[in-house]
N, CA, C and O atoms as a GROMACS GRO file, in nm:
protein
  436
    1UNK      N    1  -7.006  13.615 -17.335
    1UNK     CA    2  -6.899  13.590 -17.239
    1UNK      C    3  -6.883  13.439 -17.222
    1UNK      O    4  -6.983  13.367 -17.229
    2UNK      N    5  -6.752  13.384 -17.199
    2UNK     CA    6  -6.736  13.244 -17.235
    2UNK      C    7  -6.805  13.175 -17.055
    2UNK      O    8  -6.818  13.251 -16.959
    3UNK      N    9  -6.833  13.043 -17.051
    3UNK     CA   10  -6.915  13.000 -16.943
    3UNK      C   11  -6.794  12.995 -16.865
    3UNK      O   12  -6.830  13.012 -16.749
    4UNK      N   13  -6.656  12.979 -16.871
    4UNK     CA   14  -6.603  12.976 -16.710
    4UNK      C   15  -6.540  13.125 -16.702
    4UNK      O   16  -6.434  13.131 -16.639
    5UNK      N   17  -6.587  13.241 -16.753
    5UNK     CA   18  -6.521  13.325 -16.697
    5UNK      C   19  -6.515  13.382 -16.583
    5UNK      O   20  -6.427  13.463 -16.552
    6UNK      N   21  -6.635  13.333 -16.485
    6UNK     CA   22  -6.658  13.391 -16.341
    6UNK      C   23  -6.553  13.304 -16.262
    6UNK      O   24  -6.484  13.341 -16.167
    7UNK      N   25  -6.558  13.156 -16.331
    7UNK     CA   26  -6.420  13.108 -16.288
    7UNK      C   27  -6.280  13.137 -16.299
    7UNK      O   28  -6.192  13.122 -16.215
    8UNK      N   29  -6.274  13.183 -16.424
    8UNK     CA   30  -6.167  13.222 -16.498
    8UNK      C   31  -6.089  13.375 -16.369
    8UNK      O   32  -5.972  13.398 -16.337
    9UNK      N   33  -6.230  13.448 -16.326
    9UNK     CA   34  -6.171  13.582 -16.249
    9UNK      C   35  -6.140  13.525 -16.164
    9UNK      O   36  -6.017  13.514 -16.158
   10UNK      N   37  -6.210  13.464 -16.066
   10UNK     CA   38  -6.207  13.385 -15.930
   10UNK      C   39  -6.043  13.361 -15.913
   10UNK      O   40  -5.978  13.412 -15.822
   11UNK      N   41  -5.977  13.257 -16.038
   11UNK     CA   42  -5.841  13.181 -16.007
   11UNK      C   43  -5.738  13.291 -16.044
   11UNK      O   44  -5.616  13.288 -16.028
   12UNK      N   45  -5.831  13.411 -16.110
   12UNK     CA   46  -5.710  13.468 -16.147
   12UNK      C   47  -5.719  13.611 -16.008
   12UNK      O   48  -5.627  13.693 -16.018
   13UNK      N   49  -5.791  13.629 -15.923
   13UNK     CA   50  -5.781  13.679 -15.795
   13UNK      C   51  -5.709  13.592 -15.710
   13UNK      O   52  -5.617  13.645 -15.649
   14UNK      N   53  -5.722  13.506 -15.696
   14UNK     CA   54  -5.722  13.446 -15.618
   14UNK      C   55  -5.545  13.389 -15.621
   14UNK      O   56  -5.460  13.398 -15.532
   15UNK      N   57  -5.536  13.340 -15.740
   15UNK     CA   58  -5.370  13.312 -15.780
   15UNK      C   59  -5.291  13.438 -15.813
   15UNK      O   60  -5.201  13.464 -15.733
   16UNK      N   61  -5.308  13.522 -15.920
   16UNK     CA   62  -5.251  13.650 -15.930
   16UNK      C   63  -5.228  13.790 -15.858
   16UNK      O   64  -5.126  13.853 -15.833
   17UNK      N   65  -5.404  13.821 -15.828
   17UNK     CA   66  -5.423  13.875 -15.718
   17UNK      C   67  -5.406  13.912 -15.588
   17UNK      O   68  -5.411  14.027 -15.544
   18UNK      N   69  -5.386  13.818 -15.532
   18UNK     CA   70  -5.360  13.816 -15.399
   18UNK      C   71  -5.248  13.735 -15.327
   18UNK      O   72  -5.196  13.627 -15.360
   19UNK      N   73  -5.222  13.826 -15.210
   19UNK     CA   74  -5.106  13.790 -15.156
   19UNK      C   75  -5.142  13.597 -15.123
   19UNK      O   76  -5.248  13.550 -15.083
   20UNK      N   77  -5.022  13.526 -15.154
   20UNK     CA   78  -5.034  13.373 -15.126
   20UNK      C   79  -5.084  13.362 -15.206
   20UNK      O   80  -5.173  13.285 -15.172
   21UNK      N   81  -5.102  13.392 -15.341
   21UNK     CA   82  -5.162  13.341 -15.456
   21UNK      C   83  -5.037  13.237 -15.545
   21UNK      O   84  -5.058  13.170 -15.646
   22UNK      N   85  -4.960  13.244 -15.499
   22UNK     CA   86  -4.874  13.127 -15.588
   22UNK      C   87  -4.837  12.997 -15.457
   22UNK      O   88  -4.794  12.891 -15.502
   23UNK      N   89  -4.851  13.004 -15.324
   23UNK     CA   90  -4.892  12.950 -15.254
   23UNK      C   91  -5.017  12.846 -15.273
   23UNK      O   92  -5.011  12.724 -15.265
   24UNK      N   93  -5.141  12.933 -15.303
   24UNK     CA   94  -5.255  12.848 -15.353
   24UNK      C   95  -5.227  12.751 -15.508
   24UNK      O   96  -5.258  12.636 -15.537
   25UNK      N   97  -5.131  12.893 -15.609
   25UNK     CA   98  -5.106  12.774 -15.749
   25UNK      C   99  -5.060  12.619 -15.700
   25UNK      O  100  -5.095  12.508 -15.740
   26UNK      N  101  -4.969  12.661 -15.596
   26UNK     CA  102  -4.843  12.519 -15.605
   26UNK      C  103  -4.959  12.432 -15.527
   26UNK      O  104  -4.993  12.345 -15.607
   27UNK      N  105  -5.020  12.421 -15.427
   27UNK     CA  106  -5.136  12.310 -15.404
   27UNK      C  107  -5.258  12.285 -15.514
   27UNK      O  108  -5.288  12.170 -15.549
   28UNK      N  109  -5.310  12.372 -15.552
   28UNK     CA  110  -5.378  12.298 -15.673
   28UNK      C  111  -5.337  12.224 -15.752
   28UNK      O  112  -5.405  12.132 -15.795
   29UNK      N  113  -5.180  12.254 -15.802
   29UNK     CA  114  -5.124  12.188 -15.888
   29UNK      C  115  -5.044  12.029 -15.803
   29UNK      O  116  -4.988  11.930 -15.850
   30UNK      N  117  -5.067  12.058 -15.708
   30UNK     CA  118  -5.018  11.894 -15.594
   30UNK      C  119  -5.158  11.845 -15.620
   30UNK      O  120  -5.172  11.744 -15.689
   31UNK      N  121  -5.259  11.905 -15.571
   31UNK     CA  122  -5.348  11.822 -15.584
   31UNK      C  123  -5.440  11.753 -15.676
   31UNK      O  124  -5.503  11.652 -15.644
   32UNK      N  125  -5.446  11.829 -15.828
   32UNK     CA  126  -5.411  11.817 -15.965
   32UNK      C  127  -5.405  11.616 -15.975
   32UNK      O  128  -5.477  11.519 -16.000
   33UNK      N  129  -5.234  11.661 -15.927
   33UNK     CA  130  -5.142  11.516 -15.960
   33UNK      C  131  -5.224  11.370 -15.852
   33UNK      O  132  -5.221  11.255 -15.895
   34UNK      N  133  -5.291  11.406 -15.715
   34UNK     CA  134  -5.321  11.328 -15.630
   34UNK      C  135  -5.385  11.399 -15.539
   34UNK      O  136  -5.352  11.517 -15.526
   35UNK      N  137  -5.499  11.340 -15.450
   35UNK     CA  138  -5.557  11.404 -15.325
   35UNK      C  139  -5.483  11.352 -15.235
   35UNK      O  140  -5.440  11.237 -15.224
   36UNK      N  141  -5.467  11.473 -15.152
   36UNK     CA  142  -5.376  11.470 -15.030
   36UNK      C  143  -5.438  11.573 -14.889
   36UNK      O  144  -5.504  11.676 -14.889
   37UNK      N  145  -5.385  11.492 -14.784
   37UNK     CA  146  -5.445  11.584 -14.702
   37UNK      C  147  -5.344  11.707 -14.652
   37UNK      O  148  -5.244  11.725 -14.721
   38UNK      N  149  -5.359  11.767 -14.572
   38UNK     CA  150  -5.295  11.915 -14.539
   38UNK      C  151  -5.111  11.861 -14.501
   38UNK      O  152  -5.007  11.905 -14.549
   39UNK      N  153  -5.133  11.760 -14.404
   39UNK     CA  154  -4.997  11.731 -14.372
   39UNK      C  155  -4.894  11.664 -14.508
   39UNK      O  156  -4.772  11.655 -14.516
   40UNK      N  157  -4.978  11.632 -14.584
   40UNK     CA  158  -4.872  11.586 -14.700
   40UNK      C  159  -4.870  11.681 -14.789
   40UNK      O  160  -4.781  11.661 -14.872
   41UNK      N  161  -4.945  11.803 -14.812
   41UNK     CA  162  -4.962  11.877 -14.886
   41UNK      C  163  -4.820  11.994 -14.769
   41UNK      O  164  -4.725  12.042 -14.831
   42UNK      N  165  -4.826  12.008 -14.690
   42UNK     CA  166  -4.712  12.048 -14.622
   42UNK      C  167  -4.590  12.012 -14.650
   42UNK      O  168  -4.503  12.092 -14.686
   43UNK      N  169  -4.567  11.845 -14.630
   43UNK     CA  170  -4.426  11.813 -14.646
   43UNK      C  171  -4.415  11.786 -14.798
   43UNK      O  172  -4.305  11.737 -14.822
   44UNK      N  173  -4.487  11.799 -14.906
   44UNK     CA  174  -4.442  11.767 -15.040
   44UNK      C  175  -4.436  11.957 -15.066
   44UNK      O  176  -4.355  11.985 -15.154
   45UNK      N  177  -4.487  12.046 -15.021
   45UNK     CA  178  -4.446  12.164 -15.076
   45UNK      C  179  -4.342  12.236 -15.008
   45UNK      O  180  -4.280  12.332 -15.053
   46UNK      N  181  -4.329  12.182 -14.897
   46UNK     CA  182  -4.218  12.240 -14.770
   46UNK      C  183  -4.285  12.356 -14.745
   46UNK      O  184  -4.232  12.463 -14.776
   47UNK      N  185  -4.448  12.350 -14.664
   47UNK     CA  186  -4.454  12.483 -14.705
   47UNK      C  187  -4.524  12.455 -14.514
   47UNK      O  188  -4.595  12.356 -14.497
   48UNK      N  189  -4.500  12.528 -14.416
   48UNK     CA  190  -4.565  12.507 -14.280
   48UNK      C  191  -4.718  12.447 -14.279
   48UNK      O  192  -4.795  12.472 -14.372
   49UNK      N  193  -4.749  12.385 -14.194
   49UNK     CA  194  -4.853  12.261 -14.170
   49UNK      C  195  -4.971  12.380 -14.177
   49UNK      O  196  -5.072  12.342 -14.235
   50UNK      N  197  -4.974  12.498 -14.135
   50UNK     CA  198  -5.063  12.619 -14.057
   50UNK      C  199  -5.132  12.736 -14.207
   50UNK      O  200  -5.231  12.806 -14.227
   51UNK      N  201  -4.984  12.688 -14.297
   51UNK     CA  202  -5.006  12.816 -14.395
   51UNK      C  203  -5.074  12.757 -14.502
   51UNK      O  204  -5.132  12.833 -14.580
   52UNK      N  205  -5.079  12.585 -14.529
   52UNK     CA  206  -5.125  12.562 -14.572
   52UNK      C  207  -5.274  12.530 -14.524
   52UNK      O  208  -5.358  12.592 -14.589
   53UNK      N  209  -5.314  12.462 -14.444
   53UNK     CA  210  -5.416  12.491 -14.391
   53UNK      C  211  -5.529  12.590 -14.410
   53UNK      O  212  -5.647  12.578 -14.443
   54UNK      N  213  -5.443  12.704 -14.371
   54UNK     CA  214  -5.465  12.852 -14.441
   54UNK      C  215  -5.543  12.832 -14.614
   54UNK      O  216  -5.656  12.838 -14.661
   55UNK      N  217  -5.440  12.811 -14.651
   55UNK     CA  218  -5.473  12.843 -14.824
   55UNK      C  219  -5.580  12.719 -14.875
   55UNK      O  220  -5.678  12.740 -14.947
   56UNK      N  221  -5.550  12.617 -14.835
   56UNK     CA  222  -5.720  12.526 -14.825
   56UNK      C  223  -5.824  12.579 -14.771
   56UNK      O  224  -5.938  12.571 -14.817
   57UNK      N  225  -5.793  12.634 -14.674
   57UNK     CA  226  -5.980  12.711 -14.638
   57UNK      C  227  -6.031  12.838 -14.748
   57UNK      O  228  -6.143  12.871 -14.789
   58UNK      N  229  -5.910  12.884 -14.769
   58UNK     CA  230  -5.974  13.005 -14.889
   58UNK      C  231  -6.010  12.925 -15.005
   58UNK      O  232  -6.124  12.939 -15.051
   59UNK      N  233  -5.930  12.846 -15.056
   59UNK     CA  234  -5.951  12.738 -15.147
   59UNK      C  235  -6.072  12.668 -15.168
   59UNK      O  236  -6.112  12.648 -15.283
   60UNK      N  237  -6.149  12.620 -15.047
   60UNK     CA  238  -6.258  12.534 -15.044
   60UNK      C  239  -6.362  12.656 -14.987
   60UNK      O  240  -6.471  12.604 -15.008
   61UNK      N  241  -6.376  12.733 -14.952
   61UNK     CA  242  -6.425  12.892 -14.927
   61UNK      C  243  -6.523  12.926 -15.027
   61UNK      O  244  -6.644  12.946 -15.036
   62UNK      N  245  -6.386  12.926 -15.120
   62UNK     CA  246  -6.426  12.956 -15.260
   62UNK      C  247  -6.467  12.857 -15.434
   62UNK      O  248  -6.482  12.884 -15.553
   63UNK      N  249  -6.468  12.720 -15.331
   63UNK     CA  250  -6.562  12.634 -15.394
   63UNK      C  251  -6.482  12.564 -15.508
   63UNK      O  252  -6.552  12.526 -15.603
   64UNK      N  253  -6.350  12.540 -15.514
   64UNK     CA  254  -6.268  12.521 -15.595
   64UNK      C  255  -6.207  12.362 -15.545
   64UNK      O  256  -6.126  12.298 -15.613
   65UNK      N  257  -6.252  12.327 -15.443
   65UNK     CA  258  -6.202  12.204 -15.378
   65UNK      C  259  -6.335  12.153 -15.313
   65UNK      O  260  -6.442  12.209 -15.289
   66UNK      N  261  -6.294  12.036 -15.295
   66UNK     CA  262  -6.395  11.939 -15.212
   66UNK      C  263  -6.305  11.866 -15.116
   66UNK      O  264  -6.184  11.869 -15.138
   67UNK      N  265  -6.352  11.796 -15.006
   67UNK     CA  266  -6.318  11.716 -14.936
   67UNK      C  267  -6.390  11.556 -14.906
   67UNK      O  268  -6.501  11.510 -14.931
   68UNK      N  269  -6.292  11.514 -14.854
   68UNK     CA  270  -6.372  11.330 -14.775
   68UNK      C  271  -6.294  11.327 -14.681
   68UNK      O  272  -6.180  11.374 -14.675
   69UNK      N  273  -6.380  11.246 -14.566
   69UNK     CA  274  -6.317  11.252 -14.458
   69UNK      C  275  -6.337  11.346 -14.344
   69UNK      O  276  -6.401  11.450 -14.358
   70UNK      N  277  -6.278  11.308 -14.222
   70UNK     CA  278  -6.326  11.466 -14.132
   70UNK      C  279  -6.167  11.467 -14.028
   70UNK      O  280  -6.090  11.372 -14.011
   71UNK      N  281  -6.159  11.590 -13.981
   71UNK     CA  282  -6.080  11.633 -13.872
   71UNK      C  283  -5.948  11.606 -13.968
   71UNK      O  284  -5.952  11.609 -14.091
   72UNK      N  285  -5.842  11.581 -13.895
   72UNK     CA  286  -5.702  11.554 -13.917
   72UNK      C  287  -5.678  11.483 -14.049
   72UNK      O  288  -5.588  11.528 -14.119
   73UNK      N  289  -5.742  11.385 -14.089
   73UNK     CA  290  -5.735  11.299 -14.204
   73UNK      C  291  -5.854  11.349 -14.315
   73UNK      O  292  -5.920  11.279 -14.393
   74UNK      N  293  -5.854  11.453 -14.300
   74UNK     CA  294  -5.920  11.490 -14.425
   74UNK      C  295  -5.855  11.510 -14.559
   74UNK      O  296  -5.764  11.587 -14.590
   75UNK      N  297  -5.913  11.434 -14.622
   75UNK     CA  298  -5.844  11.428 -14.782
   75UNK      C  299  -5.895  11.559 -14.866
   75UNK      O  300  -6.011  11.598 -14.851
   76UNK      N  301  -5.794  11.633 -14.964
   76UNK     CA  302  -5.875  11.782 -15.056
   76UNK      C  303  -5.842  11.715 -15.202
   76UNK      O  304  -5.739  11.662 -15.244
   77UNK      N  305  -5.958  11.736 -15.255
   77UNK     CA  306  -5.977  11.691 -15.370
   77UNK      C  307  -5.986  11.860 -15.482
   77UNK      O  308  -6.032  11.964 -15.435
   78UNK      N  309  -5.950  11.853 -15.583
   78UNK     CA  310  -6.025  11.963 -15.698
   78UNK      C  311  -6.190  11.939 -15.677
   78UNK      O  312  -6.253  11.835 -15.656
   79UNK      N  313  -6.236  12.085 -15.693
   79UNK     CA  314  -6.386  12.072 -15.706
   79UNK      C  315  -6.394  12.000 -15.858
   79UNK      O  316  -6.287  11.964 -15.905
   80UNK      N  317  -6.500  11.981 -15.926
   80UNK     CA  318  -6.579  11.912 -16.006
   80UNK      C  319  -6.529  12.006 -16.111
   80UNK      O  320  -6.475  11.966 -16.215
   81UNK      N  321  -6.550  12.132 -16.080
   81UNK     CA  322  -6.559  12.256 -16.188
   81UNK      C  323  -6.421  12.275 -16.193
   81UNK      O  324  -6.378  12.305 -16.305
   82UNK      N  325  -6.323  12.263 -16.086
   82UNK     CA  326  -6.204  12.341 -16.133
   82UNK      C  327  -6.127  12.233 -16.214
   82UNK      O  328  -6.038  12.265 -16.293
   83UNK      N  329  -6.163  12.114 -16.194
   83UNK     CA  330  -6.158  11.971 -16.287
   83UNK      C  331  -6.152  11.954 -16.417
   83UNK      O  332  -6.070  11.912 -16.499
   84UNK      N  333  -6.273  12.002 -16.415
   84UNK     CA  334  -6.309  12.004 -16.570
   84UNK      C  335  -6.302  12.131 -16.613
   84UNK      O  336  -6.358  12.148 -16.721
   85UNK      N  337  -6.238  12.254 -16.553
   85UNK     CA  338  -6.180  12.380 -16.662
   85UNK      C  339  -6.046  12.393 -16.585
   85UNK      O  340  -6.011  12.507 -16.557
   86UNK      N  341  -5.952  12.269 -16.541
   86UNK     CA  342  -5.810  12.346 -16.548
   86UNK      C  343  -5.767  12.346 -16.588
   86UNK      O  344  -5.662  12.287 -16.562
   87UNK      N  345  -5.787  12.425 -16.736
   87UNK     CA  346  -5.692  12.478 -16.816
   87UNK      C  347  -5.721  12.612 -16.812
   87UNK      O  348  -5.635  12.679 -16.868
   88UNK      N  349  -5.821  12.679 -16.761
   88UNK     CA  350  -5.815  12.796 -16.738
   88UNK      C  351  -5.735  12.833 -16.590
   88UNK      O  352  -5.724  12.950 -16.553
   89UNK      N  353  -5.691  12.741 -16.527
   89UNK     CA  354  -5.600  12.765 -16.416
   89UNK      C  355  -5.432  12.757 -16.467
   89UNK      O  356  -5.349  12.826 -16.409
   90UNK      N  357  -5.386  12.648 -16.602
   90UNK     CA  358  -5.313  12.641 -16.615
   90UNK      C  359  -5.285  12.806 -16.685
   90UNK      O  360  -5.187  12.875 -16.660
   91UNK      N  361  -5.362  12.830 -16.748
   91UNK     CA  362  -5.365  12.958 -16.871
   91UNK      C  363  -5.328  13.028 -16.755
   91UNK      O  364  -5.237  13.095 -16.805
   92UNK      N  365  -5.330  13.063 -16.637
   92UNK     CA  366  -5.331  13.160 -16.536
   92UNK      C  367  -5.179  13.180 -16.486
   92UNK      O  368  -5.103  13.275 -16.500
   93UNK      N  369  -5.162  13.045 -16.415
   93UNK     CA  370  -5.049  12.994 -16.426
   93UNK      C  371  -4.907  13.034 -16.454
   93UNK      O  372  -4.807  13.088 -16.407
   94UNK      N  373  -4.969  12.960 -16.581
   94UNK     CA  374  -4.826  12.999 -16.695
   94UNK      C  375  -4.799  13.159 -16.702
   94UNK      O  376  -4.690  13.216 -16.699
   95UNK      N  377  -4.962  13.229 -16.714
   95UNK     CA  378  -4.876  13.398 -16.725
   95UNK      C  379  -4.779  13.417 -16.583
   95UNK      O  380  -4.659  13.441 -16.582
   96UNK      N  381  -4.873  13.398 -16.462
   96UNK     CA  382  -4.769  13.407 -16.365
   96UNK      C  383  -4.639  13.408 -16.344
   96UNK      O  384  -4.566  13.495 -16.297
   97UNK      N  385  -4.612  13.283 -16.390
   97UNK     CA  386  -4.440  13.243 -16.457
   97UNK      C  387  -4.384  13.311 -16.538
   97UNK      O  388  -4.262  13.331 -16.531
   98UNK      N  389  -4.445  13.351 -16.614
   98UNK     CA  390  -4.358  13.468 -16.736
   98UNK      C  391  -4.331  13.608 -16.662
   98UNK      O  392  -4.222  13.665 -16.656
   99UNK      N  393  -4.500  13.671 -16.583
   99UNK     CA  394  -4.459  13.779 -16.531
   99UNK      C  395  -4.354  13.800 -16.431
   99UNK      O  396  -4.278  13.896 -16.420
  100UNK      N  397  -4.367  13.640 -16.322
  100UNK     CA  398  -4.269  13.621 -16.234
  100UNK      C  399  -4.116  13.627 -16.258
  100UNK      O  400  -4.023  13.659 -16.184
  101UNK      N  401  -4.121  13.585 -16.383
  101UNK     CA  402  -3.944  13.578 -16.453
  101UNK      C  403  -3.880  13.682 -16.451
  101UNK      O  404  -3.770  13.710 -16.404
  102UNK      N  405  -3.989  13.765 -16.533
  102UNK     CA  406  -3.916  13.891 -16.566
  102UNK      C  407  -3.921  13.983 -16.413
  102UNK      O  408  -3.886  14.099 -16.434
  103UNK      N  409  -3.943  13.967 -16.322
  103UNK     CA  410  -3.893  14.034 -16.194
  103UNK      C  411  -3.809  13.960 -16.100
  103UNK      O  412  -3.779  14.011 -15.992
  104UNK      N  413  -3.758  13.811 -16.144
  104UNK     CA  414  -3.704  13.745 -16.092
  104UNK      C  415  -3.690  13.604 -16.099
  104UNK      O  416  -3.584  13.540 -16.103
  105UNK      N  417  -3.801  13.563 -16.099
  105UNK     CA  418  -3.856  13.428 -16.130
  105UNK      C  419  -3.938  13.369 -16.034
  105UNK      O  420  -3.923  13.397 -15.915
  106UNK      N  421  -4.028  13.287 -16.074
  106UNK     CA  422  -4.077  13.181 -16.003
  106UNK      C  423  -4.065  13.072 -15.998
  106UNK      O  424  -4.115  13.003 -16.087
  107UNK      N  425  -3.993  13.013 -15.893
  107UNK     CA  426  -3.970  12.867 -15.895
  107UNK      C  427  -4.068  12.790 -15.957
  107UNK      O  428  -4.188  12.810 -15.937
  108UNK      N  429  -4.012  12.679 -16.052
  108UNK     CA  430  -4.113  12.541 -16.076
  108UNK      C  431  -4.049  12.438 -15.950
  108UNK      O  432  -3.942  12.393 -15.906
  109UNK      N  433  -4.210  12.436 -15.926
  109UNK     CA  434  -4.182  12.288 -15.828
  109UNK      C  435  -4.257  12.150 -15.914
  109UNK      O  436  -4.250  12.037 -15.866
   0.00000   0.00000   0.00000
């Protein structure tokens, strides 16, 4: 069995799986590009200050993020691991988008 596949299930529960799972894609992929804290991760996804919040605690929950900083100004970083295997997040991803199409689509942001 290949070494990130426990990761590999994890992003693909977690993104495919479950409800707010393309919610969680579109901040990994913000945070990917730059660490940001919750309020900019809000106004760059247009997504409420609360829901994101939300999807960072499952996020860092589940060991996929790190932080610096404390309270209000806390910065979310990619964990170490989801760092160095996101391409098994992109691989995830991308099916999303295809399956999403064909029932409608999923926005690229």
């Amino acid at each position: 069995m290949p070494q990130n596949a426990p990761l590999k299930r994890l992003l693909y529960w977690l993104i495919a799986g479950t409800r707010g799972g393309e919610s969680r894609g579109r901040i990994i992929e913000s945070l990917k590009e730059m660490p940001k804290n919750a309020n900019m991760l809000s106004d760059r996804l247009g997504m409420e200050y609360k829901n994101v919040r939300h999807h960072l605690d499952v996020l860092l929950k589940n060991g996929l993020l790190t932080t610096v900083g404390e309270g209000y100004g806390v910065t979310y970083f990619l964990s170490a691991e989801l760092e160095s295997n996101y391409g098994v997040f992109e691989e995830i991803w991308e099916k999303i988008g295809k399956m999403s199409k064909k029932r409608g689509g999923r926005k690229k942001y």
